[in-house]
MARRODREN-279783 format. One line per 10 residues: number of its first residue (from 0); their letters; for each residue x, y, z of N, C-alpha, C. Coordinates in steps of 0.02 Angstrom, whole numbers, plus 50000, padded with zeros to 5 digits. Each point is the difference from the previous one (the first is absolute). Last residue first. Example, Ala and Ser with C-alpha at 12.3 -4.5 7.8 and 13.67 -1.06 7.14 Angstrom:
! MARRODREN-279783
1	SA	50642/49888/50354/50042/50059/50003/49961/50055/50037 | 50015/49714/49996/49955/50059/50000/50045/50060/50000
***
This chain:
! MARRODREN-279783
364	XXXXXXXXXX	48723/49805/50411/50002/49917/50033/49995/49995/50057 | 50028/50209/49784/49980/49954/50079/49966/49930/50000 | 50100/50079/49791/50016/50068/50032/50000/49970/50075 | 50009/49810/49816/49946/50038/50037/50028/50079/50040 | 50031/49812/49794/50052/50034/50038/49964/50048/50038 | 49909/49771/49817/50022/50055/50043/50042/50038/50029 | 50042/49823/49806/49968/50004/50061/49989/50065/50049 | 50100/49913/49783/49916/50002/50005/49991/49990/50067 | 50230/49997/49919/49975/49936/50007/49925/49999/50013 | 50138/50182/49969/50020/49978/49950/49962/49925/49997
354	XXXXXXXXXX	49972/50175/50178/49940/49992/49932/50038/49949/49942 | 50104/50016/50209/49955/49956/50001/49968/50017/49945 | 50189/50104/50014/50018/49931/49992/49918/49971/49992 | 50016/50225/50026/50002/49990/49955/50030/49917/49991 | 49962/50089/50208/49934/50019/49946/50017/49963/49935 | 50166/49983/50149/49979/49947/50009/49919/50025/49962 | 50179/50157/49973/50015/49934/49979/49962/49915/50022 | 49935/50229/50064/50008/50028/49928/50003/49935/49992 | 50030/50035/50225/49951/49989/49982/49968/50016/49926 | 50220/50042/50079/49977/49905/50023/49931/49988/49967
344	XXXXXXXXXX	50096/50201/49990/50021/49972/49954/49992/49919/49999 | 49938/50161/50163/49957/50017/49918/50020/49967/49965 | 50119/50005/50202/49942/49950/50007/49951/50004/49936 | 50207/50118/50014/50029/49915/49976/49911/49974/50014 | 49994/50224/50055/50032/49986/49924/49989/49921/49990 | 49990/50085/50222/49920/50018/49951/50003/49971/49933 | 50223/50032/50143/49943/49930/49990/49955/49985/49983 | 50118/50207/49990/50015/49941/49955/49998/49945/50002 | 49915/50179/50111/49970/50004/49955/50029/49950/49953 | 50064/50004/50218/49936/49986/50005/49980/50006/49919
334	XXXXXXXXXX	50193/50080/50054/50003/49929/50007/49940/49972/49977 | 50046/50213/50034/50020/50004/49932/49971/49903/49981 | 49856/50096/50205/50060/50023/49983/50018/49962/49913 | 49792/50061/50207/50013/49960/49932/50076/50046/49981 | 49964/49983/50251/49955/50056/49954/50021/49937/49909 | 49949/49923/50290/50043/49993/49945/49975/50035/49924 | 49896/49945/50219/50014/50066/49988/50040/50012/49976 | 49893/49771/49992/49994/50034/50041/50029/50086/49980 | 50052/49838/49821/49961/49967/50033/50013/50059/50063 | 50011/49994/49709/50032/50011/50080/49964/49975/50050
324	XXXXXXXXXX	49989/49843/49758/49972/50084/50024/50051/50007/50054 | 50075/49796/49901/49961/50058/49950/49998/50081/50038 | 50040/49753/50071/50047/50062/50034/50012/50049/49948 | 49872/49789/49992/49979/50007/50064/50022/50077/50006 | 50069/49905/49793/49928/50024/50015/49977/50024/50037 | 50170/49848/49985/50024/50055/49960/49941/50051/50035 | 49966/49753/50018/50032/50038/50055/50012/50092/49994 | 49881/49874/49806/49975/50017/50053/50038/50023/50066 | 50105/49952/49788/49952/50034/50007/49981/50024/50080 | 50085/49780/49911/50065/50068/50011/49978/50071/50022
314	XXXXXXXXXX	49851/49821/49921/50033/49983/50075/50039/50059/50034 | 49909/50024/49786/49954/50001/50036/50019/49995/50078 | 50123/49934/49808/49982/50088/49985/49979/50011/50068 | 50006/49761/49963/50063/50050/50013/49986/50050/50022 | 49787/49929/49881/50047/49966/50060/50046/50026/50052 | 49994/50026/49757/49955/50044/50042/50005/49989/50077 | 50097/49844/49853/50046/50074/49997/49942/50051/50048 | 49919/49802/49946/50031/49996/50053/50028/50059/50011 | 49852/49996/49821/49978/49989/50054/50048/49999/50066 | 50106/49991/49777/49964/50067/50040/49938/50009/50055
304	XXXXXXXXXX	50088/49793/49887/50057/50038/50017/49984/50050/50045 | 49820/49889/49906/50008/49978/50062/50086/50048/50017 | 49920/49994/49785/49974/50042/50034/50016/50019/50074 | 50106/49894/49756/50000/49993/50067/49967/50024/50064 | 50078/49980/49751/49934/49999/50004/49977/49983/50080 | 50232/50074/49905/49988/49913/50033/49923/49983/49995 | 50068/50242/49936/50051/49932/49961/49968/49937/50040 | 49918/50164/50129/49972/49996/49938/50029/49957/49938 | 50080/50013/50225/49936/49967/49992/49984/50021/49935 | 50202/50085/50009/49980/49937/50010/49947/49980/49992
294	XXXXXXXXXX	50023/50232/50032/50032/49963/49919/49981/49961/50020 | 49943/50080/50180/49945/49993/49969/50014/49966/49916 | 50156/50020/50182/49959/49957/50017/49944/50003/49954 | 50163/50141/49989/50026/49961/49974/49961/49943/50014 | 49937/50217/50061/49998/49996/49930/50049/49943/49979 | 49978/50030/50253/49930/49999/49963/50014/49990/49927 | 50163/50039/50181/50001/49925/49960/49950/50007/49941 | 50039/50163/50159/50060/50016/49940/50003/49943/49948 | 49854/50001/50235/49958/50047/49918/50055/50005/49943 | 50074/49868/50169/49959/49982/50005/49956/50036/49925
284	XXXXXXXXXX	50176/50083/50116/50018/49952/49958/49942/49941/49977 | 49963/50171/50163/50027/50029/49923/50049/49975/49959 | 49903/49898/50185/49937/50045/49984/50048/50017/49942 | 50145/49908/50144/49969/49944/49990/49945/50036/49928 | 50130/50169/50146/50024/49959/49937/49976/49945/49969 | 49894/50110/50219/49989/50049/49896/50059/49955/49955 | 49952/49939/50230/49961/49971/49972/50002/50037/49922 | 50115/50065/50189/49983/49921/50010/49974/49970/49936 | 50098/50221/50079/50013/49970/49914/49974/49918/50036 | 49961/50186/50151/49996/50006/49943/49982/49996/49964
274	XXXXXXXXXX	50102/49950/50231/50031/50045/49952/49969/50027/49939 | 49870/49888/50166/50050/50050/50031/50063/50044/49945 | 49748/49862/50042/50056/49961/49951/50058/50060/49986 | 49795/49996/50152/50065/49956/50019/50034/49983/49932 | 49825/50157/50043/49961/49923/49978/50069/49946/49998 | 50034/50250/50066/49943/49977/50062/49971/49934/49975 | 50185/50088/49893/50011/49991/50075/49940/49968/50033 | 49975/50090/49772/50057/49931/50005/50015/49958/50064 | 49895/50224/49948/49938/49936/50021/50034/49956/50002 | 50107/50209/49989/49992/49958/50074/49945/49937/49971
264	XXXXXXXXXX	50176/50014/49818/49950/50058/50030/50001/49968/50066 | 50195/49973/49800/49952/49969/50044/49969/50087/50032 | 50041/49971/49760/50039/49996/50049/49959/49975/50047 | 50016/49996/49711/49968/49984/50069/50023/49994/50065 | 50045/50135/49766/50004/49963/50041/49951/49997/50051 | 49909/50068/49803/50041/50034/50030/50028/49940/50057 | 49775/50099/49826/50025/49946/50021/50082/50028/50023 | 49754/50082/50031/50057/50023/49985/50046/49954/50006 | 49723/50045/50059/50061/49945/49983/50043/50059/49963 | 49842/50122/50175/49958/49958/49938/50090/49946/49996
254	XXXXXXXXXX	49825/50149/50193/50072/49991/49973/49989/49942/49970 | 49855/50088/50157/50026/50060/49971/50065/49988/49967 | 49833/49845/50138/50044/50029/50033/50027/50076/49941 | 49848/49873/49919/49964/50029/50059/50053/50031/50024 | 50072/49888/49837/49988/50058/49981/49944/50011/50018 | 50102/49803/50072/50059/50054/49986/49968/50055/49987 | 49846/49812/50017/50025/50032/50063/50069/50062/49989 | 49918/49891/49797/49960/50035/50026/50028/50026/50064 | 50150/49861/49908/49985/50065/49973/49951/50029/50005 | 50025/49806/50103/50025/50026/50018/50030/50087/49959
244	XXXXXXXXXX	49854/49817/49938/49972/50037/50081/50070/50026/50023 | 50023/49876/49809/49968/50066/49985/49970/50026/50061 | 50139/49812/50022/50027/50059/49975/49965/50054/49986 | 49907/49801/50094/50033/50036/50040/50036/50060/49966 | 49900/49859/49877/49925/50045/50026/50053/50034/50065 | 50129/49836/49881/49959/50039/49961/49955/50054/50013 | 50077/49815/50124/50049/50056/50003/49984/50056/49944 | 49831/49820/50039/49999/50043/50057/50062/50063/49981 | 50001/49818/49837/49915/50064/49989/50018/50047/50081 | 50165/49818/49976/50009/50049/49949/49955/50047/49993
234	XXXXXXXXXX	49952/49839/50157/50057/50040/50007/50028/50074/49972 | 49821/49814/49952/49977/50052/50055/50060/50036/50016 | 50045/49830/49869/49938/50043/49956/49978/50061/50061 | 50094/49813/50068/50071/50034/49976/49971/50072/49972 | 49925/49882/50201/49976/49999/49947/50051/50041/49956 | 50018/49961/50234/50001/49922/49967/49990/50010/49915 | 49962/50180/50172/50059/49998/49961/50030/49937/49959 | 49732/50081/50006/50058/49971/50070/50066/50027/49966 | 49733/49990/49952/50032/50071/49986/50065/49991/50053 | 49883/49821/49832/50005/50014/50044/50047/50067/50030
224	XXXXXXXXXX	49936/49863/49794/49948/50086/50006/50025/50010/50075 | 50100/49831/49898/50022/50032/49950/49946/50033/50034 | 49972/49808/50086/50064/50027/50034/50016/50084/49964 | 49804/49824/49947/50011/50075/50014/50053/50020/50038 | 50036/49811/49821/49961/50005/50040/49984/50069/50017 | 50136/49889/49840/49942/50028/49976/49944/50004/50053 | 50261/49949/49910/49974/49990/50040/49946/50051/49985 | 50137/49868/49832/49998/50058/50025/49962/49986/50065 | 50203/49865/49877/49923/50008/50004/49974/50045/50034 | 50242/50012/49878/49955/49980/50043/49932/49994/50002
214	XXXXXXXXXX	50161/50054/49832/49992/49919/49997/49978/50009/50075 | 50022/50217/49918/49961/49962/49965/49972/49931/50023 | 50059/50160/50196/50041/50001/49937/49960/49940/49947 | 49859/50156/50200/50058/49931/49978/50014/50030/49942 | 49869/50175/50016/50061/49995/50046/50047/49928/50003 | 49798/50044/49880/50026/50021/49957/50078/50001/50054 | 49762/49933/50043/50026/49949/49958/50081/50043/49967 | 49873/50079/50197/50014/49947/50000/50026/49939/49958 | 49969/50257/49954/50035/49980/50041/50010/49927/50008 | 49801/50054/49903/50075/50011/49954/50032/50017/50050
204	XXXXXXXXXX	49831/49973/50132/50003/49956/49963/50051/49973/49939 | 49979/50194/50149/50009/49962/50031/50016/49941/49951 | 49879/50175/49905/50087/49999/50042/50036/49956/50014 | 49757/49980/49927/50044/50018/49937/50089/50002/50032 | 49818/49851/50144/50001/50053/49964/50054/50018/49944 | 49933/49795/50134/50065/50042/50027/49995/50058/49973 | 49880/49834/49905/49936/50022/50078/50055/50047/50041 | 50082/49887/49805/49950/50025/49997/49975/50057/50040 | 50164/49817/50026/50011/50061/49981/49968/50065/49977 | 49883/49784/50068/50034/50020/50054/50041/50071/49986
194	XXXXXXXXXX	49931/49869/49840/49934/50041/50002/50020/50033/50082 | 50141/49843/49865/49979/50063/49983/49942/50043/50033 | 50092/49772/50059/50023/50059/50029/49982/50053/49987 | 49965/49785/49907/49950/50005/50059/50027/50053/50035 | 50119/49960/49786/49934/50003/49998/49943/50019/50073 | 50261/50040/49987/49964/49939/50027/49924/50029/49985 | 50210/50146/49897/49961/49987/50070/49953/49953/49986 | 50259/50005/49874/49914/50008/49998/49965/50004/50069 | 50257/50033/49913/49955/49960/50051/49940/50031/50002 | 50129/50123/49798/50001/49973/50068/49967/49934/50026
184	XXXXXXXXXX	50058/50113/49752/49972/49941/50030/50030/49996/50086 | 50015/50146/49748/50000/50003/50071/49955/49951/50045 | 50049/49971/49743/50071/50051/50034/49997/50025/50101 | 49852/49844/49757/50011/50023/50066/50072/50026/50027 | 49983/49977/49746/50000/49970/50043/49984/50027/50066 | 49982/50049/49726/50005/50042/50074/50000/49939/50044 | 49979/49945/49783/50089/50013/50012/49986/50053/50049 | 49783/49902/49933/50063/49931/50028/50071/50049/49991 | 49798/50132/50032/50031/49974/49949/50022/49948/50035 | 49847/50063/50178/50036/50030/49953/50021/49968/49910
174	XXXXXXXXXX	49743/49999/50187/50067/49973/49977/50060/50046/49970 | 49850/50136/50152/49987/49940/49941/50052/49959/49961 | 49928/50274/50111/49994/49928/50029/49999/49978/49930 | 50110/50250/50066/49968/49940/49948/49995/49935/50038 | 50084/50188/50120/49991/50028/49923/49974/49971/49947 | 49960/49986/50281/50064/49979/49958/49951/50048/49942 | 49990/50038/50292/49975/49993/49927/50061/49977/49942 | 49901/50029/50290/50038/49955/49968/49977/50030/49918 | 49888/50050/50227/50063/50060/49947/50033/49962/49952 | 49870/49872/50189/50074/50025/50003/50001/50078/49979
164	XXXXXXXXXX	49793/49911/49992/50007/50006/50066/50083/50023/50007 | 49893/50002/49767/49952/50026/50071/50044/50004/50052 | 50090/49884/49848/50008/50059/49969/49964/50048/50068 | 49980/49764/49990/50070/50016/50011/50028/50094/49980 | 49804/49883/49967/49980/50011/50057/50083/50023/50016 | 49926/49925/49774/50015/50069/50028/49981/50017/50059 | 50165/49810/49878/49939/50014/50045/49983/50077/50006 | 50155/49836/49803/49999/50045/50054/49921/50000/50036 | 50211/49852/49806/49937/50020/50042/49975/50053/50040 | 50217/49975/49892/49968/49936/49979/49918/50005/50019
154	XXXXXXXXXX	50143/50225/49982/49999/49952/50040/49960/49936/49960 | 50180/50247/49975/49935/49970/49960/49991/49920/50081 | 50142/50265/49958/49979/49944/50053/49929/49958/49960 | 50207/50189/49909/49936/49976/50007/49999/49944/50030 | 50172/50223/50007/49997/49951/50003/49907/49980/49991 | 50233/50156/49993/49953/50014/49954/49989/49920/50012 | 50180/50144/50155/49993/49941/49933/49895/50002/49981 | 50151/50113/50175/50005/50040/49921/49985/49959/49956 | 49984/49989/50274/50081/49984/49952/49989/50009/49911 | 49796/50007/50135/50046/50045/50044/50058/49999/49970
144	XXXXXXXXXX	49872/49820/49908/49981/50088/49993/50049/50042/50020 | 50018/49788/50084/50031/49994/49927/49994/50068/49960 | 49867/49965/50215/50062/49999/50003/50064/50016/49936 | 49776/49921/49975/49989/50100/50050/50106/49993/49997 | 49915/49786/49913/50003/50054/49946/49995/50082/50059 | 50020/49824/50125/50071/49989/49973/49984/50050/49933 | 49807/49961/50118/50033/50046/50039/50067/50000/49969 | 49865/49879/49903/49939/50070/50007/50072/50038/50026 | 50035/49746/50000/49998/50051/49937/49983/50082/50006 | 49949/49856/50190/50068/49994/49990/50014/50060/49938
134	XXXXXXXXXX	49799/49947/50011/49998/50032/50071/50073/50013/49996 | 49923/49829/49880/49968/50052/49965/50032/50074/50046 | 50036/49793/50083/50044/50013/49943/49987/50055/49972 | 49866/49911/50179/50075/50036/50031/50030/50022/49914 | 49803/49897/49980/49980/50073/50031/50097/50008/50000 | 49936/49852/49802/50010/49988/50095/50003/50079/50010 | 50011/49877/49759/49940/50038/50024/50004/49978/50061 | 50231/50044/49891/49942/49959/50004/49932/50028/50029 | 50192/50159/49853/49961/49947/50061/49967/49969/50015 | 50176/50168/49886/49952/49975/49969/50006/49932/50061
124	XXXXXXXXXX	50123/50259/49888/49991/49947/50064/49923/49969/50007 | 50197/50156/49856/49926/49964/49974/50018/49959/50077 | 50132/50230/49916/50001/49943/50037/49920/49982/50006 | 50182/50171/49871/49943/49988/49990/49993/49938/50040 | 50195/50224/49996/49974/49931/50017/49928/50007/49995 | 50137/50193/49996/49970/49988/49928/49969/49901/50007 | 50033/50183/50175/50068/49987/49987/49979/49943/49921 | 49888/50222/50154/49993/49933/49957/50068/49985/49976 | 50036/50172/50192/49961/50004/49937/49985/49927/49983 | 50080/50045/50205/50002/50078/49983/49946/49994/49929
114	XXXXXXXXXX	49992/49804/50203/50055/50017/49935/49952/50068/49982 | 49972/49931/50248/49974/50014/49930/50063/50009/49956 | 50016/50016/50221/50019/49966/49987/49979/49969/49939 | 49856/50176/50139/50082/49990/50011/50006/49929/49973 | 49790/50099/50012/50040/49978/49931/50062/49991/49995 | 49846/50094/50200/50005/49931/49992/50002/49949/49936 | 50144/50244/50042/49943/49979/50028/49979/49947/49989 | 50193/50145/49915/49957/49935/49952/49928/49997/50045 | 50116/50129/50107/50011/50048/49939/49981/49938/49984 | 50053/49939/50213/49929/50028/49987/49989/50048/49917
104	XXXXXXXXXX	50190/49856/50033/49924/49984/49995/49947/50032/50001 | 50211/50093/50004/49990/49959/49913/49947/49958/50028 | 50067/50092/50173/49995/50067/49960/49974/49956/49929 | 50085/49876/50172/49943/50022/50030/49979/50049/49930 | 50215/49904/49972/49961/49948/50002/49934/50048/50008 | 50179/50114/50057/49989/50029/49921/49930/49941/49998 | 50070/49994/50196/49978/50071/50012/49962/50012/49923 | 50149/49814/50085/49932/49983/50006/49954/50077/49969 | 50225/50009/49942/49976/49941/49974/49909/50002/50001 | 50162/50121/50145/49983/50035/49948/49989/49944/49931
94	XXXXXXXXXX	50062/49915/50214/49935/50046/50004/49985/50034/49948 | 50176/49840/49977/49915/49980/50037/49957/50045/49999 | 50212/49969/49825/49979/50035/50060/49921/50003/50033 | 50132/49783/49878/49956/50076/49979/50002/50036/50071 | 50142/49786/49871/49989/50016/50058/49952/50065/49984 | 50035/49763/49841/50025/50076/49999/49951/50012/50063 | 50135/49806/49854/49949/50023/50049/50022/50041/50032 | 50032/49857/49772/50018/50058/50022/49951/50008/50062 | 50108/49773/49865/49943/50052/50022/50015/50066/50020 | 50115/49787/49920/50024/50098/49972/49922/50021/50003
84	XXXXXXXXXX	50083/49757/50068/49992/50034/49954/50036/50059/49962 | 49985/49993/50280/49975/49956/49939/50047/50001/49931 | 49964/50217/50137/50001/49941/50030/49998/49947/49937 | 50071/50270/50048/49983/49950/49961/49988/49943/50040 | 49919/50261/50073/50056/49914/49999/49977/49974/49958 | 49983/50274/50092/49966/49943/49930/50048/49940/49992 | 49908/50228/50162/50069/49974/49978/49972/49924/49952 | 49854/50208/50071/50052/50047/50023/50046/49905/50000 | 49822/50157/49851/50019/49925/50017/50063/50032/50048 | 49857/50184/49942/49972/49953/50024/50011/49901/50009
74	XXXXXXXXXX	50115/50196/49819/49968/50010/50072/49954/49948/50005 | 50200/49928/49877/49938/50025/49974/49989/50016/50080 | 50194/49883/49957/50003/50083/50001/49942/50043/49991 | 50043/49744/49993/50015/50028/50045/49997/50075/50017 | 49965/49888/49778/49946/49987/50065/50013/50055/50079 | 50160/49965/49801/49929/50037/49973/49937/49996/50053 | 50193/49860/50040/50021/50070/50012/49951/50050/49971 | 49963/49773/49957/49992/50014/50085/50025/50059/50008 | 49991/49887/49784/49989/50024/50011/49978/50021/50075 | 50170/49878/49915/50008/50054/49966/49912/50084/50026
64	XXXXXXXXXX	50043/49752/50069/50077/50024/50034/49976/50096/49972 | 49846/49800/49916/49984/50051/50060/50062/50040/50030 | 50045/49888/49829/49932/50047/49971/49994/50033/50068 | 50144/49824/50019/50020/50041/49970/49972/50075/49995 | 49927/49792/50051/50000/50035/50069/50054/50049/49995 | 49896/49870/49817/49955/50037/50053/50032/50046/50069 | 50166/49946/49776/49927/49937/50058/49982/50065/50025 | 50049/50043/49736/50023/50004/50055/49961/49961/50062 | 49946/50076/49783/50044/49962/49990/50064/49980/50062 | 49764/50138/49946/50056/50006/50026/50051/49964/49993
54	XXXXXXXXXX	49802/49905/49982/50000/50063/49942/50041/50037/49991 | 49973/49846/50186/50003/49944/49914/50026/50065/49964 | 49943/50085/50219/50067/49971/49993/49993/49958/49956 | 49828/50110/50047/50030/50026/49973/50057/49978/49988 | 49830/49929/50173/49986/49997/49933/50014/50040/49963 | 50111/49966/50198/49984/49935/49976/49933/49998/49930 | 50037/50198/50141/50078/49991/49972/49991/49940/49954 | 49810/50078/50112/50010/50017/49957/50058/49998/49945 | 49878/49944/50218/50041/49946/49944/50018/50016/49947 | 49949/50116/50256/49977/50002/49936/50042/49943/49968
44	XXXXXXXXXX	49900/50086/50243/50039/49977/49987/49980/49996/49914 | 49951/50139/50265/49969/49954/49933/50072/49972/49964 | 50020/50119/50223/49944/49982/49994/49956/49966/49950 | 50245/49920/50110/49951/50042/49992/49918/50013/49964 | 50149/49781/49972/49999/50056/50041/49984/50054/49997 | 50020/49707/49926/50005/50059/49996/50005/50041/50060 | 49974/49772/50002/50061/50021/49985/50014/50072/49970 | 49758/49894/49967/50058/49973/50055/50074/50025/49963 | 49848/50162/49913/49985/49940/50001/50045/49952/50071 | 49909/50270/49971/50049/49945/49966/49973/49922/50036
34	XXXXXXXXXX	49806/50197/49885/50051/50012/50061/50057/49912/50000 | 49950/50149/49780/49947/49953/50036/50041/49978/50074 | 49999/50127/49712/50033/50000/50103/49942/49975/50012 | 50060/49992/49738/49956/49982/50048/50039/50024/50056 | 49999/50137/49759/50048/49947/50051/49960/49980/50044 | 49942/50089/49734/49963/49981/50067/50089/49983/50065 | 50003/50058/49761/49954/50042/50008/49985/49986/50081 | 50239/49964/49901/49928/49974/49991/49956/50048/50029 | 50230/50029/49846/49968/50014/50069/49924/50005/50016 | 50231/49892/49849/49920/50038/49979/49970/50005/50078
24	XXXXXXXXXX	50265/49970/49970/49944/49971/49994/49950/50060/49989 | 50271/49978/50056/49981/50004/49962/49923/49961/49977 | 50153/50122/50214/49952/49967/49971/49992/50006/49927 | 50157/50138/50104/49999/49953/50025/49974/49934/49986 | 49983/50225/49912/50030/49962/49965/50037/49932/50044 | 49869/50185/50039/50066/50010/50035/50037/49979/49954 | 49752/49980/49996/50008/50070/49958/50099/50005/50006 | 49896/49815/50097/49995/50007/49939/50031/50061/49956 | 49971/49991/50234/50052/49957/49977/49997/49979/49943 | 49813/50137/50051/50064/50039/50033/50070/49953/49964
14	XXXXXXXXXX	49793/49889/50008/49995/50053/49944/50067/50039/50003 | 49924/49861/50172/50047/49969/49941/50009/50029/49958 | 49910/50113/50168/50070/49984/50013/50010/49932/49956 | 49793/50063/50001/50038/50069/50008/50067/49989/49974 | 49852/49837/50074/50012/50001/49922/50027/50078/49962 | 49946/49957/50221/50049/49945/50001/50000/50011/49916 | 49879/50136/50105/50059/50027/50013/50036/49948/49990 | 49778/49949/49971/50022/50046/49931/50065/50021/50035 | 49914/49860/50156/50008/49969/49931/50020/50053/49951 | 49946/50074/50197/50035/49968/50014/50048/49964/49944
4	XXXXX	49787/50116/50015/50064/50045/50006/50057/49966/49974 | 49789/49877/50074/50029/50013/49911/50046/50050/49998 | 49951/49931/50220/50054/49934/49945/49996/50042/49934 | 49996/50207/50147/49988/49947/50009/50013/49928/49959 | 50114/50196/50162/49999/49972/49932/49954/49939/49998
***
């Protein structure tokens, strides 16, 4: 099950306690899950009780009393605590979770986590004349896109070397009205810096201004082209180019993805990570995060969010990776194809993370 599964079975089951006459409310269009907070448990957690209990006329932890038995009985949750409040946190069956997770990405592909349709939002984002800001904007409207909103990027000024060498573009230069106010204002790069980001190329370069978080200063040296693990940018692009080499090498060997538990193989044995699961629950909680990392950054005009989230993706990734194909006279089995899976799906979600931010995604590296 994945989070958006997740969410419409939660508004399942208010609907249900509605329909019981348990509940007396209007049943919202959206519930948030999101994994739990301190003091929570299992694998996500919802508030949904706490925003129904005014409308309800009842506390929260009422709301939730009522609805946890509508939960509990759905396939794929297998038990649901209250904590708190009247949070609800809810347990999932792992494997048939990760299995459904894999299937709903590679079926979106690197649009996994895309709102389905325009959601009728109009958003004006408006900037000083600074490379990072302009640069900032560009990407919080890609983002704001992806989530259904209908957005224009105007700037106080602009360069068109910034267009050349980044990719950088807005929808209008030039002062605004006085009732548009600047709205995206990072830490500016240091006049005597720009030309350093510059000389970093289009990738590299939006990378360097877009991974700090706003109120940092960016760094703008060539640490960002180096081909190390020091490089975060090199991480995410290498695990990237690892996944799709690994669907090529699969279909030399004669065998394509099927998503499906992940068991252990001999390569498990022979790269020492013996049972497995070293590394796949970190990874598919990791990609289960993706469409709530991208809401955000885009609500927050946040880019850098998803720079890191990539990151993650990436770390979690790579061990994963090592124990893709068979190794020595090991025949491709059920296993093998449902690691093929989760690695298509790695490499869908970090494709499609980095175009959200104009940056490459290279096949090889």
């Amino acid at each position: 099950m994945t989070p958006v599964e997740l969410s419409r079975t939660v508004l399942h089951a208010v609907r249900r306690a509605v329909d019981a006459g348990e509940l007396s409310v209007a049943v919202p269009t959206r519930a948030v899950v999101a994994p739990p907070g301190p003091g929570g448990c299992g694998d996500y957690a919802t508030s949904i009780a706490l925003q129904l209990a005014r409308p309800a006329g009842q506390t929260p932890f009422r709301v939730a009393e009522v609805l946890r038995p509508y939960l509990v009985g759905t396939d794929g949750i297998t038990d649901v605590v209250l904590t708190g409040p009247g949070f609800l946190n809810i347990s999932l069956d792992r494997a048939a979770a990760g299995v459904g997770l894999v299937r709903e990405i590679l079926r979106r592909g690197d649009r996994y986590g895309y709102a389905d349709r325009p959601d009728g939002r109009v958003v004006q984002l408006h900037c000083p004349h600074d490379l990072r800001a302009v640069l900032v904007a560009e990407a919080s409207a890609r983002l704001l896109r992806s989530q259904g909103a209908l957005v224009r990027v105007t700037a106080e000024g602009f360069e068109d070397v910034w267009t050349s060498v980044l990719g950088v573009t807005v929808d209008a230069v030039g002062h605004a009205p006085a009732e548009l106010l600047v709205n995206v204002r990072p830490v500016p790069v240091p006049a005597s810096e720009a030309a350093d980001v510059m000389s970093l190329g289009r990738d590299a370069g939006r990378w360097a201004l877009l991974h700090p978080a706003p109120h940092d200063r960016p760094r703008t040296g060539d640490e960002h082209l180096v081909q190390r693990e020091s490089n975060p940018l090199f991480r995410v692009r290498y695990a990237h180019a690892r996944a799709r080499a690994a669907t090529r090498n699969a279909a030399d060997l004669g065998f394509t993805a099927e998503p499906g538990p992940v068991a252990v193989t001999g390569s498990d044995i022979s790269t020492g990570t013996g049972t497995g699961t070293g590394s796949e629950p970190a990874l598919l909680a990791a990609l289960a995060d993706h469409p709530r990392v991208l809401a955000a950054a885009a609500e927050h005009r946040a880019p850098d969010r998803l720079a890191r989230h990539l990151v993650a993706v990436a770390d979690a990734a790579l061990p994963f990776l090592l124990t893709v194909l068979p190794r020595g006279g090991e025949k491709p089995s059920a296993a093998h194809r449902a690691r093929l899976a989760l690695a298509e799906a790695v490499g869908a979600v970090l494709a499609g993370g980095l175009d959200l931010l104009g940056i490459d995604a290279p096949d090889h590296l």
